[in-house]
N, C-alpha and C positions, 0 to 999 in steps of 0.2 A: 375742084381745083383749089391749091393753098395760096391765102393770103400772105404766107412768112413771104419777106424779101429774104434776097439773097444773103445782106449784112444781117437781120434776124437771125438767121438761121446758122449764117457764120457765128454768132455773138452766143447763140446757145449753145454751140458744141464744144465752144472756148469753155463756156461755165462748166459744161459737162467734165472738164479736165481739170479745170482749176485749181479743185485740190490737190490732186496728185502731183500736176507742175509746181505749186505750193511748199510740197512737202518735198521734191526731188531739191530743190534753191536751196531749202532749210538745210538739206543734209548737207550739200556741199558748202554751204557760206554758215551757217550755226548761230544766223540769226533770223528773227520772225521779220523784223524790218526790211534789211536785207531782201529777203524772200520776197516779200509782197512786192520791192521796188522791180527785182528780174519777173515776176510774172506778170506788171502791170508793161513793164518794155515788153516781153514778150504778144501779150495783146496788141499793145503798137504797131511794130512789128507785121503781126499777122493781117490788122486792118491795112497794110499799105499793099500786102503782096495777092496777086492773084491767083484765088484760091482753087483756078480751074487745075493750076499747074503741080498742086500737089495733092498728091495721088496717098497717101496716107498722114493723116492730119496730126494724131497722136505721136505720132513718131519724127512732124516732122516740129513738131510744138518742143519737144523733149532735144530735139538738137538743139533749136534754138536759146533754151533755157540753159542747156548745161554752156553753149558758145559764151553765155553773157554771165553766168557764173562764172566761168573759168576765165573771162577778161576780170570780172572784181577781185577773182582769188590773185590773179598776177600785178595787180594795181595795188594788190594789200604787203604784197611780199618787196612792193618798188618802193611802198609808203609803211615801214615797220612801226611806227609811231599811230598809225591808224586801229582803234579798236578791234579785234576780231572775233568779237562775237556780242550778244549783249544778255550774256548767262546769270550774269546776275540780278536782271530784273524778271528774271521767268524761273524762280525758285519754286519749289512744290514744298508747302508748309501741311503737315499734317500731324494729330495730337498722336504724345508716347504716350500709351493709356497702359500701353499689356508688358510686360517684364521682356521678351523678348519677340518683338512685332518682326512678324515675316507676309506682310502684306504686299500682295501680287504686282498693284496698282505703283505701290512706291520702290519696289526694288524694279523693276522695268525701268520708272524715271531715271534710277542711279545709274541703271545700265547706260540708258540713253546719254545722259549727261557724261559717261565718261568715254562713251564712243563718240561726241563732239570733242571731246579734250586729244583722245589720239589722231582724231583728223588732225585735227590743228598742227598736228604735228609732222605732217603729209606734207609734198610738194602739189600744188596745182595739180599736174595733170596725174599722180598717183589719186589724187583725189576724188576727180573727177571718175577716171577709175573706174575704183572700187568703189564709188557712192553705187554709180550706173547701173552696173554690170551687177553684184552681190545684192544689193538693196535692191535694186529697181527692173533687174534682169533686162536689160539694155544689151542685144548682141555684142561681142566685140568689134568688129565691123564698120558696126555705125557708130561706136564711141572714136574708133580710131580716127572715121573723118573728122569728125571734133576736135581732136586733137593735131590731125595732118600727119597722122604714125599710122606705121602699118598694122595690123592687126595681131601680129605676133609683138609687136615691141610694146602694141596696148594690154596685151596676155601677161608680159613681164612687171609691168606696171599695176596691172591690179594685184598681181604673185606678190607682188611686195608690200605694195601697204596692206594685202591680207596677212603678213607675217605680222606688223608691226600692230593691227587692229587684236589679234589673237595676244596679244599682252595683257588685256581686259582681263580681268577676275571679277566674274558674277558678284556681288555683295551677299552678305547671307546674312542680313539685319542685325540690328545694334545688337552687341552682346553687353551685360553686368560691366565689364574690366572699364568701357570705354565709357558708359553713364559716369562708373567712377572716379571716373580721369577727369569728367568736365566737372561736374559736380565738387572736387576738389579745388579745381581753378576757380569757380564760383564765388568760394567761399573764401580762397585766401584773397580774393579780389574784393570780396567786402570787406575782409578784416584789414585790406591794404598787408598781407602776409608776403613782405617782396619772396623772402629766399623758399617759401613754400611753391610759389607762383614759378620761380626758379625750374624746381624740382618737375616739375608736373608738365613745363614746356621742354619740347626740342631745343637744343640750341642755337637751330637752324630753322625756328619757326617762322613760318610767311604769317602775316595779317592782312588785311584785305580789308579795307573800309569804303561804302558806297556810300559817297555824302553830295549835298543836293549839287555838290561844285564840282563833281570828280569823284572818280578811284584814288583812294591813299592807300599807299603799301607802306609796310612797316615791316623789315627783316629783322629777326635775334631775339635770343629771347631775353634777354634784359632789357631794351629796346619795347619787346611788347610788356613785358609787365612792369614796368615804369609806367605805362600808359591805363594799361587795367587798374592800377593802382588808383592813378587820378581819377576814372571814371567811373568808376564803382559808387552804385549808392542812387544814380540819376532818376534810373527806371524806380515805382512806386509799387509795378506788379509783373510778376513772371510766371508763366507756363512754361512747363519742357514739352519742347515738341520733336520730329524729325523735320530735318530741312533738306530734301533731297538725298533724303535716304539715311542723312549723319544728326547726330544726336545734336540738337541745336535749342534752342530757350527765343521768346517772344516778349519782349516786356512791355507796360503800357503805360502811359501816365496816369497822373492821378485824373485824368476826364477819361480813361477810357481809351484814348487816341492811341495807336500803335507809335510805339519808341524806336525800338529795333528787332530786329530780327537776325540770330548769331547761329553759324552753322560749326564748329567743329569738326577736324579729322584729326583721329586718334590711330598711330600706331607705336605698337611695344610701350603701351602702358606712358607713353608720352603725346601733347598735342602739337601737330605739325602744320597744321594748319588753321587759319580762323577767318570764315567770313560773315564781316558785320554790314548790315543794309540799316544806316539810318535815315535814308532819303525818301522823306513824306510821298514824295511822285513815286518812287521806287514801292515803297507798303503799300499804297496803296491803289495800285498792281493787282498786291496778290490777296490771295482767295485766303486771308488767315481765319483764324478762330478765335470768337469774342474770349476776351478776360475770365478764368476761373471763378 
């Protein structure tokens, strides 16, 4: 005869799901926070109801989760000033060692990261969706209840944001053109070279800086390299590394301690983008690599 109580036994099949409910919240909210807070409601939840009355646990743990998703996804869209995601502190830092790195591990990340970026782009319940159904193979059916659509109007729903997720382009690792794109900015940002700095940015370059107060954005490219100008020279040591898949540099002080962490995207031989992490809580986060 077993000693588990009923709550025991409840409490270990929850764990038994945990990650997959984990990673279902992740997809649809595209952050780890986020995520842990619907699967720890989700456990709540589960502990109030009685569990004689459901007849498939798995399935009914997955409603539950995606219902309390899709209330955070509609509470983000009511409050657009509320962060939606927090991707910048879950960067994947790994060394440029080889002339052109086509490692498994980090072109999967970029994948991943850039199919959180076209979510984002999704309404709620396309969202919910296509996370369900495509990633998690969730009947239509049962998402529809979720949603309160019929089954057909949830088919047309996931139809759609499957057109808008198939906008993705695989990455096929840093090529030469784009090391030399950054590697130029680099330098005219030591030499303070404004009208080289000019050249090498978009005109329409976004900046992105994670500091311990905030996100600061920075549009234009005069704008950013006005700023590169002053800041050039801080850092005492740099590595190139990739930072989620794009050609990005690590610098350190003179103790050693992580400075920043700069990611780059380069297209047509210009930089379009720039994200800099110089928030101590932020670095030290991530899984980087000691000083050369």
């Amino acid at each position: 005869m077993s000693d588990t109580s009923p709550t025991d036994l409840m409490a270990e099949t929850f764990e038994a799901q945990r990650d997959r409910l984990r990673a279902v919240a992740h997809r649809m909210l595209g952050s780890h926070a986020d995520a842990e807070d619907v699967v720890q409601e989700a456990w709540l939840r589960l502990s109030r109801q009685d569990t004689a009355t459901i007849h498939n646990l798995a399935g009914w743990l997955t409603t539950v989760v995606g219902r309390i998703s899709l209330d955070v996804l509609r509470s983000r869209q009511a409050r657009p000033e509320a962060p939606y995601h927090d991707g910048l502190s879950e960067l994947v830092v790994t060394l440029d060692d080889s002339p052109a790195p086509e490692d498994d591990a980090v072109l999967a990340d970029s994948v991943g990261l850039a199919l959180l970026v076209v979510l984002e782009s999704l309404g709620p319940s396309e969202r919910l969706a296509f996370v369900l159904h495509d990633l998690f193979a969730v009947p239509f059916d049962e998402i529809g209840q979720i949603l309160g659509k019929s089954t057909a109007a949830t088919k047309m729903l996931a139809s759609r944001a499957r057109r808008k997720v198939r906008t993705i382009e695989r990455p096929t690792g840093v090529g030469r053109e784009q090391r030399e794109v950054v590697q130029a900015f680099l330098a005219a940002a030591r030499r303070g070279d404004f009208e080289e700095l000019l050249r090498v940015l978009d005109p329409e370059v976004r900046l992105t800086v994670d500091t311990p107060s905030g996100v600061v954005v920075t549009l234009g490219a005069t704008q950013v390299a006005a700023g590169a100008q002053l800041s050039a020279g801080a850092a005492t040591q740099g590595r190139t590394v990739l930072v989620n898949g794009l050609p990005g540099l690590i610098s350190w002080r003179e103790d050693g301690t992580p400075l920043s962490v700069l990611a780059f995207t380069v297209v047509d031989g210009r930089i379009t983008d720039i994200t800099i992490v110089i928030d101590p809580a932020k670095l030290a986060l991530m899984d980087l690599p000691d000083p050369a």
